[in-house]
PDB file of N, CA, C and O in Angstrom:
ATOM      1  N   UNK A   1      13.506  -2.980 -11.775  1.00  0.00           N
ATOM      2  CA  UNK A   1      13.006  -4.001 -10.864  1.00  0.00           C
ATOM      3  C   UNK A   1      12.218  -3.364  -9.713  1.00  0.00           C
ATOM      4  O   UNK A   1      11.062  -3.668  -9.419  1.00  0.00           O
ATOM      5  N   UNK A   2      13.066  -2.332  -9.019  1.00  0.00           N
ATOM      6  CA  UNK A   2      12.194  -1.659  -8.162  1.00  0.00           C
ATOM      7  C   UNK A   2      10.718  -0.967  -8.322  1.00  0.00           C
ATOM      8  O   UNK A   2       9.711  -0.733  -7.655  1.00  0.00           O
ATOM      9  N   UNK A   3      11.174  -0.817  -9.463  1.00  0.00           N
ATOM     10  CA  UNK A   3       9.543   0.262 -10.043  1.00  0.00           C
ATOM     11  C   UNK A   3       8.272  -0.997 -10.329  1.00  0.00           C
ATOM     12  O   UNK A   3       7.064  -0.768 -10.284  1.00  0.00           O
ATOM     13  N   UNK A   4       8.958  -2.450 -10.649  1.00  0.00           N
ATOM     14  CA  UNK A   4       7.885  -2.985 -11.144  1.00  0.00           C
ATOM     15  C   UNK A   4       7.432  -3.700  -9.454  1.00  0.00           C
ATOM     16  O   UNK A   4       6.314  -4.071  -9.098  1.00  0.00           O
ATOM     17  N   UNK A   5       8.412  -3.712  -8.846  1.00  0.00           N
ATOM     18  CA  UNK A   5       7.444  -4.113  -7.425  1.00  0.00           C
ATOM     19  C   UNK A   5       6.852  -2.782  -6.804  1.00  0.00           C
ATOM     20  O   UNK A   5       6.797  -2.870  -5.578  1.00  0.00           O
ATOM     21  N   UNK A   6       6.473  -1.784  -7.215  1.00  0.00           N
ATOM     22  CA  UNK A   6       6.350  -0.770  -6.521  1.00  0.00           C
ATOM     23  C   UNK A   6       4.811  -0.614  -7.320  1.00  0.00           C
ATOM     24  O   UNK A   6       3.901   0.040  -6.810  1.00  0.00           O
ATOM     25  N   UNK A   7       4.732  -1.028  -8.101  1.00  0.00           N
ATOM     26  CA  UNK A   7       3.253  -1.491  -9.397  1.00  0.00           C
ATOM     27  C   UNK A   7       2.494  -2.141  -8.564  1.00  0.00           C
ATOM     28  O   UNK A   7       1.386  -1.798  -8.150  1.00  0.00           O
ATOM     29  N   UNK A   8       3.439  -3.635  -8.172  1.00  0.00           N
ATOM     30  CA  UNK A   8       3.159  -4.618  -8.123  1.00  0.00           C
ATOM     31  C   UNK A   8       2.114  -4.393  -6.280  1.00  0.00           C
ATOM     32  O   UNK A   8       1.040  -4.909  -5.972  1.00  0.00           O
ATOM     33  N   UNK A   9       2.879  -3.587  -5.568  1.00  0.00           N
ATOM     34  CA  UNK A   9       2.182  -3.488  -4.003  1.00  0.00           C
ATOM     35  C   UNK A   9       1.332  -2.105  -4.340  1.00  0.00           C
ATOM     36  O   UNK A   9       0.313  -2.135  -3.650  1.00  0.00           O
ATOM     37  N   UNK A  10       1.373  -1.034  -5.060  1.00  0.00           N
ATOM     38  CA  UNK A  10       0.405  -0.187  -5.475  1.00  0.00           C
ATOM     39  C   UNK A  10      -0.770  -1.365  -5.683  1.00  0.00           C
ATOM     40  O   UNK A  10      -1.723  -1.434  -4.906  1.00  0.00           O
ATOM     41  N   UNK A  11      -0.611  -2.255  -6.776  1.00  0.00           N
ATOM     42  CA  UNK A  11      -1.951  -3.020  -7.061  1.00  0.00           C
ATOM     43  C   UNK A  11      -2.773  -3.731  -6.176  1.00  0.00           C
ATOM     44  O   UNK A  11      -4.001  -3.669  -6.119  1.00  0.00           O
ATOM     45  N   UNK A  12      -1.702  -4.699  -5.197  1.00  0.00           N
ATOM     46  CA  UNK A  12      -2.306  -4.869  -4.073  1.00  0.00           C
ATOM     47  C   UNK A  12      -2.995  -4.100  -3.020  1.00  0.00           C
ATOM     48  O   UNK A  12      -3.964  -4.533  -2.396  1.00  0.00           O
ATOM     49  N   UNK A  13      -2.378  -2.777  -2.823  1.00  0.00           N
ATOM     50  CA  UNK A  13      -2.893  -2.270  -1.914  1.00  0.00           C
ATOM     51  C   UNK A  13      -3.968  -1.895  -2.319  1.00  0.00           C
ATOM     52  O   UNK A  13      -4.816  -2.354  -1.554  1.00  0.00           O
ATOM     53  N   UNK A  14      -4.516  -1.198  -3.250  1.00  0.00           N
ATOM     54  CA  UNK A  14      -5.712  -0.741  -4.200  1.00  0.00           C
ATOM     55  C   UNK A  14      -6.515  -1.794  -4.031  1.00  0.00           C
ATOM     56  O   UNK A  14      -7.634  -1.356  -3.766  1.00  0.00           O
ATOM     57  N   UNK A  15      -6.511  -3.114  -4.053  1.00  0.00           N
ATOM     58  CA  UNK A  15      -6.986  -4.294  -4.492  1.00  0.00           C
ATOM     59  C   UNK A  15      -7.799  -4.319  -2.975  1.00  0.00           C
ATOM     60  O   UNK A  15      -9.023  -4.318  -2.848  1.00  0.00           O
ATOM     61  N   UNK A  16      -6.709  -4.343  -1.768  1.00  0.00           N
ATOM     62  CA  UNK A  16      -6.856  -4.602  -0.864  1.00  0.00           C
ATOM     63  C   UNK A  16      -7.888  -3.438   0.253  1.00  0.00           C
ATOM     64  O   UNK A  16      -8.715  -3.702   1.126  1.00  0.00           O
ATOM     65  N   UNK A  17      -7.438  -2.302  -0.206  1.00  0.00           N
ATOM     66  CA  UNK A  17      -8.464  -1.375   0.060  1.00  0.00           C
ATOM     67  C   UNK A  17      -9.709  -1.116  -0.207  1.00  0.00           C
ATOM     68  O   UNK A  17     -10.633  -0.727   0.507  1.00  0.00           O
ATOM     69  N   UNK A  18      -9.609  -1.473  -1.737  1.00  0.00           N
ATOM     70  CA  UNK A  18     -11.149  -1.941  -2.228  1.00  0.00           C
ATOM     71  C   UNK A  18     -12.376  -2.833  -1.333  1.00  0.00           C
ATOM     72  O   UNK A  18     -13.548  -2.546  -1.087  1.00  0.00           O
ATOM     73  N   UNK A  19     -11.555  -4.010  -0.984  1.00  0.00           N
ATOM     74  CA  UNK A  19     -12.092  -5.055  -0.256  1.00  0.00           C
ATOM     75  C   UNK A  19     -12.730  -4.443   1.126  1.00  0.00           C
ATOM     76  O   UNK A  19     -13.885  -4.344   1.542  1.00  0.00           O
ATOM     77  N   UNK A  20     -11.570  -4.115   1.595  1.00  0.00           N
ATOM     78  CA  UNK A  20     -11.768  -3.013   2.742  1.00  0.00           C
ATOM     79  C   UNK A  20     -13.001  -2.379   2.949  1.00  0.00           C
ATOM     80  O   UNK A  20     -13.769  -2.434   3.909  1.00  0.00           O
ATOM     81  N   UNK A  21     -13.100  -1.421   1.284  1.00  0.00           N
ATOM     82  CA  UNK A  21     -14.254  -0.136   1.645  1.00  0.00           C
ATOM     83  C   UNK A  21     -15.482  -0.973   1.426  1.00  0.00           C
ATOM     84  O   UNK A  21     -16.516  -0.375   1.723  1.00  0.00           O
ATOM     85  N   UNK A  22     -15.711  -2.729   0.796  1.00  0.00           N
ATOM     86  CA  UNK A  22     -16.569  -3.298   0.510  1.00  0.00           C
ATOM     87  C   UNK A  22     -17.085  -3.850   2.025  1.00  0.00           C
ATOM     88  O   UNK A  22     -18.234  -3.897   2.463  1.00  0.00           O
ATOM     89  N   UNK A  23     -15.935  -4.212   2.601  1.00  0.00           N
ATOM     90  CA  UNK A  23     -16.566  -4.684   3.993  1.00  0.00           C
ATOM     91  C   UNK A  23     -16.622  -4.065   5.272  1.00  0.00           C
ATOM     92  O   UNK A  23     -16.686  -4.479   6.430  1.00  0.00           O
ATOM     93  N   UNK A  24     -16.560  -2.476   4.492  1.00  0.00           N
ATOM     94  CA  UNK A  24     -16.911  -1.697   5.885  1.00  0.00           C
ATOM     95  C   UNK A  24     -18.826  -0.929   5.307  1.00  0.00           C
ATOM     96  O   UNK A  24     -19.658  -0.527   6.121  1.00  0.00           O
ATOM     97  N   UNK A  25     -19.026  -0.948   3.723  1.00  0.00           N
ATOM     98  CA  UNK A  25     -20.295  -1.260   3.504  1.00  0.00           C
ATOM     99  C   UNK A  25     -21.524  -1.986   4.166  1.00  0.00           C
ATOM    100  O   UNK A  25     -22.571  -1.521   4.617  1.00  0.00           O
ATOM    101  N   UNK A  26     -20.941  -3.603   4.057  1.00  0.00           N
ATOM    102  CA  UNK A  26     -21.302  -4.853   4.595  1.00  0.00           C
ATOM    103  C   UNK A  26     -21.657  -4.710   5.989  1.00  0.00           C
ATOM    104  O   UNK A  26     -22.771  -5.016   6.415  1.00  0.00           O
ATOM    105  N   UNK A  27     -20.660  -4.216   6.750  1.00  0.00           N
ATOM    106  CA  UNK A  27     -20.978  -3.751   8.324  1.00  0.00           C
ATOM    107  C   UNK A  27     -22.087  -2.832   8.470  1.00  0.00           C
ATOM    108  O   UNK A  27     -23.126  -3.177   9.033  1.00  0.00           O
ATOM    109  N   UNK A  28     -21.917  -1.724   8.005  1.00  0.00           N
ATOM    110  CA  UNK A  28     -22.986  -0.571   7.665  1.00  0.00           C
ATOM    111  C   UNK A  28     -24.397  -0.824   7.548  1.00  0.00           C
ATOM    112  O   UNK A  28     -25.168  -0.125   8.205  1.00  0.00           O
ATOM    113  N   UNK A  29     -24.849  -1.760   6.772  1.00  0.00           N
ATOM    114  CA  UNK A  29     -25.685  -2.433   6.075  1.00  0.00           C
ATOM    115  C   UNK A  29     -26.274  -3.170   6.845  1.00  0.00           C
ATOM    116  O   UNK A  29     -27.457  -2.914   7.071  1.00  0.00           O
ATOM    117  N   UNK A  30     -25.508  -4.565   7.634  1.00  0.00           N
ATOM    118  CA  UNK A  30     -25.672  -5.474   8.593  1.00  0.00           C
ATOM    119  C   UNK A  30     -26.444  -4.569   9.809  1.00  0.00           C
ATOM    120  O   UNK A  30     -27.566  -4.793  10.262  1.00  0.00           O
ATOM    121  N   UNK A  31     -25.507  -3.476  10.205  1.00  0.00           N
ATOM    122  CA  UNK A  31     -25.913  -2.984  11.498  1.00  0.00           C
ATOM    123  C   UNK A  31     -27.055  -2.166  11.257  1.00  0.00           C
ATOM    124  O   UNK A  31     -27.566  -1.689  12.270  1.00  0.00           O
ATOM    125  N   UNK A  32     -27.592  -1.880  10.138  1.00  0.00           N
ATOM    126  CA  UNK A  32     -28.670  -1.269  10.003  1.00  0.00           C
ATOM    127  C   UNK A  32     -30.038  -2.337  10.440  1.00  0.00           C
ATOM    128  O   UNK A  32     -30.883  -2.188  11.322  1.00  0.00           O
ATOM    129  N   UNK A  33     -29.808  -3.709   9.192  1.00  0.00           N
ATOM    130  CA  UNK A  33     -30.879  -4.913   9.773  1.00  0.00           C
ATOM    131  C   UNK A  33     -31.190  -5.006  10.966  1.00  0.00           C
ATOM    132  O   UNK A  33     -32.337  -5.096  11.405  1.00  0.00           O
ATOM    133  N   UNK A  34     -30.018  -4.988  11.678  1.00  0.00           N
ATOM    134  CA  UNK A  34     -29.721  -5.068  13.153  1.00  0.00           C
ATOM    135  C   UNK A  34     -30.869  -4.185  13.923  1.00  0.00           C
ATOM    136  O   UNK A  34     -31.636  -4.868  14.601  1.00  0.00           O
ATOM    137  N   UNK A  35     -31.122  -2.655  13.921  1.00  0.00           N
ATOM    138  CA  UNK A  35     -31.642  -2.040  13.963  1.00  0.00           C
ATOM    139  C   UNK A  35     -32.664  -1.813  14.136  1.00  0.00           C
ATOM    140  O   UNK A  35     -33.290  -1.390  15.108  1.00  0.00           O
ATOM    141  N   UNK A  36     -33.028  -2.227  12.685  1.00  0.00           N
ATOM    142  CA  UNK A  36     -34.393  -2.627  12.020  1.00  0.00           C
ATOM    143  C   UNK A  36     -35.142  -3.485  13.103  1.00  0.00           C
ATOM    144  O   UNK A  36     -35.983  -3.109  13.919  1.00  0.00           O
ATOM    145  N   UNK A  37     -34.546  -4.899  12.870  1.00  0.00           N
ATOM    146  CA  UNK A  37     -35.133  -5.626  13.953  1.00  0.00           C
ATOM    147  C   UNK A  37     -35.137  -6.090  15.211  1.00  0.00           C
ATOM    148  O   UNK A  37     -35.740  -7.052  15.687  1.00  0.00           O
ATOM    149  N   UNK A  38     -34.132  -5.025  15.890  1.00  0.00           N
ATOM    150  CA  UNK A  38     -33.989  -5.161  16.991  1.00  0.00           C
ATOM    151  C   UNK A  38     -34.813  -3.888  17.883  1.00  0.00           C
ATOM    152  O   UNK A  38     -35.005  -4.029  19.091  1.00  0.00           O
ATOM    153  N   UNK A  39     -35.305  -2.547  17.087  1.00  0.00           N
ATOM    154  CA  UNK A  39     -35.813  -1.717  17.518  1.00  0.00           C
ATOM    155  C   UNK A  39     -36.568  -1.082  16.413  1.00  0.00           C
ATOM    156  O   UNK A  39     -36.200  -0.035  15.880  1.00  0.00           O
ATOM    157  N   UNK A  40     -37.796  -1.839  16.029  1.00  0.00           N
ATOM    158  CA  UNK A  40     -38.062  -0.960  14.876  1.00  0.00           C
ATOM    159  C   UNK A  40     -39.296  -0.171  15.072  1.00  0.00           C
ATOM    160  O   UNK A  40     -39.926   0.130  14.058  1.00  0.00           O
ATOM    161  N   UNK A  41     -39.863   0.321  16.573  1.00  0.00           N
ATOM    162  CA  UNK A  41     -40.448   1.261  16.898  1.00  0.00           C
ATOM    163  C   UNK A  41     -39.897   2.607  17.286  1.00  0.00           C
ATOM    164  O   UNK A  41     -40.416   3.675  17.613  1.00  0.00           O
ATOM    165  N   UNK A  42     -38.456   2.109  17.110  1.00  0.00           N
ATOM    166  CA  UNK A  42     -37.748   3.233  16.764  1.00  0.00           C
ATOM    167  C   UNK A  42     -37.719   4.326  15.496  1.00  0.00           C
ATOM    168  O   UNK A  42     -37.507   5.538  15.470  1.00  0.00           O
ATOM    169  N   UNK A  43     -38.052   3.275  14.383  1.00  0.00           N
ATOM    170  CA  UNK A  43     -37.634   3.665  13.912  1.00  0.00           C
ATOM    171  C   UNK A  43     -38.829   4.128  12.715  1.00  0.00           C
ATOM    172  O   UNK A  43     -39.012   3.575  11.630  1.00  0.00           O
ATOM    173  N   UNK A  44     -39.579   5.338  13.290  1.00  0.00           N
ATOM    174  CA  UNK A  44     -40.804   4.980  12.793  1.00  0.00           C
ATOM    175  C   UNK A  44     -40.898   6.184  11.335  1.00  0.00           C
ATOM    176  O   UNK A  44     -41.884   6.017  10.617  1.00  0.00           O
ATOM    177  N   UNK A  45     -39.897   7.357  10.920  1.00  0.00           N
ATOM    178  CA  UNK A  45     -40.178   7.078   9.181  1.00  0.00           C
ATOM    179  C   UNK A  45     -40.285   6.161   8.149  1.00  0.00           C
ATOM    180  O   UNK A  45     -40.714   6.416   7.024  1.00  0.00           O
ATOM    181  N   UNK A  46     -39.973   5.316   8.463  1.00  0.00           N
ATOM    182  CA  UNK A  46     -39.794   4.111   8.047  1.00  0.00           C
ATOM    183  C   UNK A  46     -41.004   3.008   8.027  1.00  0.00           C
ATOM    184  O   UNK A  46     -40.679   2.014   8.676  1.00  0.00           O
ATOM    185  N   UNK A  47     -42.164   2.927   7.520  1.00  0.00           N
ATOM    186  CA  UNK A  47     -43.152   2.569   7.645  1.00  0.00           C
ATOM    187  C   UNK A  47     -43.555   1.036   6.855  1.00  0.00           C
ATOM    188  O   UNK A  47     -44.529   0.295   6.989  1.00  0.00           O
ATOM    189  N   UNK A  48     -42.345   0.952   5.996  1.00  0.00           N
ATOM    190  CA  UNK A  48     -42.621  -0.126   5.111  1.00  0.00           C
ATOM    191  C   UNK A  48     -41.335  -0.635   5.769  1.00  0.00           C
ATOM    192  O   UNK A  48     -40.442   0.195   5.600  1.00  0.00           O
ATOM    193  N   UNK A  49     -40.937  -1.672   6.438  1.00  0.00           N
ATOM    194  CA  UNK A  49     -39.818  -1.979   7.576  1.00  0.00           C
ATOM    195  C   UNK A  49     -39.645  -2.915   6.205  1.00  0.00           C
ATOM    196  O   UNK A  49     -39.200  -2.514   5.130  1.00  0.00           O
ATOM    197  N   UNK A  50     -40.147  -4.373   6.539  1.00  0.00           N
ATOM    198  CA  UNK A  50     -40.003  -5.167   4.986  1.00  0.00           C
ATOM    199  C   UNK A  50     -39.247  -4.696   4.441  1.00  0.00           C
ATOM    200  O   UNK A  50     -38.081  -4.979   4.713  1.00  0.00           O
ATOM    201  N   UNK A  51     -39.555  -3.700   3.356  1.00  0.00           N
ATOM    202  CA  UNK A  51     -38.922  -2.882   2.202  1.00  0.00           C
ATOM    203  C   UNK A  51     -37.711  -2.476   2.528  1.00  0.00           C
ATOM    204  O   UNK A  51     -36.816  -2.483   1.683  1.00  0.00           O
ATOM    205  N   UNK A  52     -37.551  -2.162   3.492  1.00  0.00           N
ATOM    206  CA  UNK A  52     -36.438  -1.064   4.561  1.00  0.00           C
ATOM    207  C   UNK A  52     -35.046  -2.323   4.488  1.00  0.00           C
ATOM    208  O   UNK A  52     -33.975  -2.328   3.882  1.00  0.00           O
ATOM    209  N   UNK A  53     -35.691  -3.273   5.396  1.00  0.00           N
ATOM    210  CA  UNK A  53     -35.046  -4.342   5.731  1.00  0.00           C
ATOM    211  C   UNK A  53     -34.157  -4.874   3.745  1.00  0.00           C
ATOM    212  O   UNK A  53     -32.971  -4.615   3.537  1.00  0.00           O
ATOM    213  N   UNK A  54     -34.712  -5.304   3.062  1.00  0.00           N
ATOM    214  CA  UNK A  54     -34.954  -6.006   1.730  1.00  0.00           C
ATOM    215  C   UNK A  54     -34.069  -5.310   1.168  1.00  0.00           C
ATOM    216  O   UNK A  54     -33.238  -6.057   0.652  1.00  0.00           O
ATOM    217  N   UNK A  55     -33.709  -3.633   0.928  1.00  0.00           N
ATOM    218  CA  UNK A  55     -33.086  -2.680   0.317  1.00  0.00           C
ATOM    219  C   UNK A  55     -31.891  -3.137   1.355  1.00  0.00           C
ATOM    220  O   UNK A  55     -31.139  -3.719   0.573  1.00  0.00           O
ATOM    221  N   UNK A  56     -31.438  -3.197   2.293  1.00  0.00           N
ATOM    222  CA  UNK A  56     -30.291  -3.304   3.082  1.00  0.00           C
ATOM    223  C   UNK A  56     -29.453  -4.856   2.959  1.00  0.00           C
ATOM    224  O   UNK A  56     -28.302  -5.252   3.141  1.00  0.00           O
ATOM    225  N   UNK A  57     -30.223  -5.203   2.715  1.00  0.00           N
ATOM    226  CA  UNK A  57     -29.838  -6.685   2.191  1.00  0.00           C
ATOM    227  C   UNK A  57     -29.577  -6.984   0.843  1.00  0.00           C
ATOM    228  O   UNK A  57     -28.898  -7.901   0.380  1.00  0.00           O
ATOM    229  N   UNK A  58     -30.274  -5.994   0.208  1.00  0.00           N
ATOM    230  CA  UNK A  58     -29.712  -5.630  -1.562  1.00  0.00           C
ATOM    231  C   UNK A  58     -28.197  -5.602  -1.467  1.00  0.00           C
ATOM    232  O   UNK A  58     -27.356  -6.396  -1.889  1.00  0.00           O
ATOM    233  N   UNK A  59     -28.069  -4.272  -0.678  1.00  0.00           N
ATOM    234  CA  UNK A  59     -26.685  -3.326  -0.437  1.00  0.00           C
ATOM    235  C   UNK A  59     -25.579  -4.486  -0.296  1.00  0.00           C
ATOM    236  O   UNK A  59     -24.644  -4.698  -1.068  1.00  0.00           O
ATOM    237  N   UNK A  60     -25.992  -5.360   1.168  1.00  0.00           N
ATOM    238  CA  UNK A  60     -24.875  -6.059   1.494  1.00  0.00           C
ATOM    239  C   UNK A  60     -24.693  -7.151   0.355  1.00  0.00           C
ATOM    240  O   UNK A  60     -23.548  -7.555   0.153  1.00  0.00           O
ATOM    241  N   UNK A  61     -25.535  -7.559  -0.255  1.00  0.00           N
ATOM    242  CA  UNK A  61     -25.128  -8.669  -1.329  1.00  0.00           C
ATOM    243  C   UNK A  61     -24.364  -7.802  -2.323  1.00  0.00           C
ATOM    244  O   UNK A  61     -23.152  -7.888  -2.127  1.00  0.00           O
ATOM    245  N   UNK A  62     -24.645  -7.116  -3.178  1.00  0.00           N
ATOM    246  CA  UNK A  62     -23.789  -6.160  -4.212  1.00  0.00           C
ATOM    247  C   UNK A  62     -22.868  -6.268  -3.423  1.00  0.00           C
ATOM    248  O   UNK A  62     -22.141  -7.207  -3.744  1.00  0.00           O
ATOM    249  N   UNK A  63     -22.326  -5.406  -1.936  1.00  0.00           N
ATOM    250  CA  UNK A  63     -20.784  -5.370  -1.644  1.00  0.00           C
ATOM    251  C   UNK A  63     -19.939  -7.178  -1.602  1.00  0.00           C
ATOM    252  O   UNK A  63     -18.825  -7.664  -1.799  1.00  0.00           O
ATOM    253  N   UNK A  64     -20.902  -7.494  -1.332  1.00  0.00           N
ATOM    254  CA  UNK A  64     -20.459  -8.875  -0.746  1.00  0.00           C
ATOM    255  C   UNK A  64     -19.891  -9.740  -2.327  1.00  0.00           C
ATOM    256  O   UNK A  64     -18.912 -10.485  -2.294  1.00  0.00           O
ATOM    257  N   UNK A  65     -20.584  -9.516  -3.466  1.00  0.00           N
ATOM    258  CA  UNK A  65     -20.790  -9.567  -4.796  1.00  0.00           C
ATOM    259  C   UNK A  65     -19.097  -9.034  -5.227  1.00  0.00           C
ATOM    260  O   UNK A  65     -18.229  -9.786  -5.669  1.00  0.00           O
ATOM    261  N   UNK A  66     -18.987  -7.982  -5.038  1.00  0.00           N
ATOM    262  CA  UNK A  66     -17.953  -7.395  -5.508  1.00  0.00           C
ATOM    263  C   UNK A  66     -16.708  -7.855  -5.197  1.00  0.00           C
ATOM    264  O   UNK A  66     -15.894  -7.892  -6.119  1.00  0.00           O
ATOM    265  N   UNK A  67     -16.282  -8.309  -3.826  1.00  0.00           N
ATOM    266  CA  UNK A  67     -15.803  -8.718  -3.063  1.00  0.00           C
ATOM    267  C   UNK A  67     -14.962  -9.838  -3.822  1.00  0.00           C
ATOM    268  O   UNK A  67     -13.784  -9.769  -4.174  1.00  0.00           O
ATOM    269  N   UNK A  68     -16.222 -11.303  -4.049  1.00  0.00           N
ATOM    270  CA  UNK A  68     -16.363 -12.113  -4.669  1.00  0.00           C
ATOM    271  C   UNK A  68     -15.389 -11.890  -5.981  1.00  0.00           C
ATOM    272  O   UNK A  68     -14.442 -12.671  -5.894  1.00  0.00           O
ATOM    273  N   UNK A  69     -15.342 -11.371  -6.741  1.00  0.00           N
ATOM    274  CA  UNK A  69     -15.334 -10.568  -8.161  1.00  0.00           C
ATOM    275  C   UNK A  69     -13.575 -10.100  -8.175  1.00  0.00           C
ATOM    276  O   UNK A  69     -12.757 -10.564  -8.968  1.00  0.00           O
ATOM    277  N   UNK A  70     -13.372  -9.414  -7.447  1.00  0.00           N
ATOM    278  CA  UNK A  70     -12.029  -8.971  -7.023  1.00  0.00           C
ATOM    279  C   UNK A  70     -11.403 -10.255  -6.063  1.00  0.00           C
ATOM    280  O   UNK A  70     -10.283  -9.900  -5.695  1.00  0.00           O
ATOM    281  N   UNK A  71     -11.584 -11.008  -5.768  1.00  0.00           N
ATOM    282  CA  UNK A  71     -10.871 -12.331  -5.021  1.00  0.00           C
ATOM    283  C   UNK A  71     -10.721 -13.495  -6.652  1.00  0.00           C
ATOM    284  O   UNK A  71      -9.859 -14.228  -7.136  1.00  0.00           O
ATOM    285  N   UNK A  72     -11.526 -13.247  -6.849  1.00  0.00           N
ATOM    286  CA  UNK A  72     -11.325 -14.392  -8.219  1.00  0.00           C
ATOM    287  C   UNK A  72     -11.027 -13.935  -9.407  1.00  0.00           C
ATOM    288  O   UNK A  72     -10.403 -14.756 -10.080  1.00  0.00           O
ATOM    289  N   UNK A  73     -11.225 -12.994  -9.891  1.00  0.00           N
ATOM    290  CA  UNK A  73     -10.764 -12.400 -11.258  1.00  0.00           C
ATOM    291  C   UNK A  73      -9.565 -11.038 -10.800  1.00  0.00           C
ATOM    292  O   UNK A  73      -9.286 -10.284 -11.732  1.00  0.00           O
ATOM    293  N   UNK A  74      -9.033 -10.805  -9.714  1.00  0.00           N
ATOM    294  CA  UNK A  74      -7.872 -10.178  -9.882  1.00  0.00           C
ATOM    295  C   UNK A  74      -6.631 -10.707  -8.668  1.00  0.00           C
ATOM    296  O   UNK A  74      -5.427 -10.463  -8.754  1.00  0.00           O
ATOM    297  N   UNK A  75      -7.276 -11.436  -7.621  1.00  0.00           N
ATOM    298  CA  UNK A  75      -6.614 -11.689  -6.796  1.00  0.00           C
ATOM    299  C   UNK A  75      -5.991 -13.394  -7.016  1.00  0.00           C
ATOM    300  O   UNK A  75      -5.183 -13.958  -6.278  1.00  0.00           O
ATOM    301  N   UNK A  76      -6.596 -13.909  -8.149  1.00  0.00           N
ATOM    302  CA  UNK A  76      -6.527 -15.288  -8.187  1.00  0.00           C
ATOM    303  C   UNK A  76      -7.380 -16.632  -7.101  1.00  0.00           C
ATOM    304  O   UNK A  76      -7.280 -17.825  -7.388  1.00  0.00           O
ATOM    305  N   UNK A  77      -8.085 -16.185  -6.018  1.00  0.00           N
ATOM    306  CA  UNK A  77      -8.162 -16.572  -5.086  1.00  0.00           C
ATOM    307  C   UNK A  77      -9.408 -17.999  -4.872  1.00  0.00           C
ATOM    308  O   UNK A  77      -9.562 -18.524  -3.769  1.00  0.00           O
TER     309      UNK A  77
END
């Protein structure tokens, strides 16, 4: 009994960490846009901003995607 709840919060926590490393991505990502358009003469390798911007917004949808994915097909949610 003990071993199978010990599965059982291993899975959660895994589950739950996952989510975690997805929405510390999401932040990452966000605060980059942020960046972008809050200082983007800053940020001048960056020459195709558009593009810049568009790729960061890729990122956060995939994490955001995944997220999604693990709430409904393992978390029940």
């Amino acid at each position: 009994m003990r071993r199978i709840k010990t599965m059982i919060n291993l899975r959660e926590n895994i589950l739950k960490n996952q989510i975690a490393y997805y929405n510390g991505l999401i932040a990452k990502h966000s605060q980059n846009v942020e960046i972008y358009l809050n200082q983007p003469v800053g940020i001048g390798e960056h020459s195709d901003v558009m593009g810049t911007i568009d790729g960061e917004i890729n990122a956060i949808a995939q994490a955001h995607e995944k997220i999604e994915i693990i709430e409904h097909y393992f978390l029940n949610r």
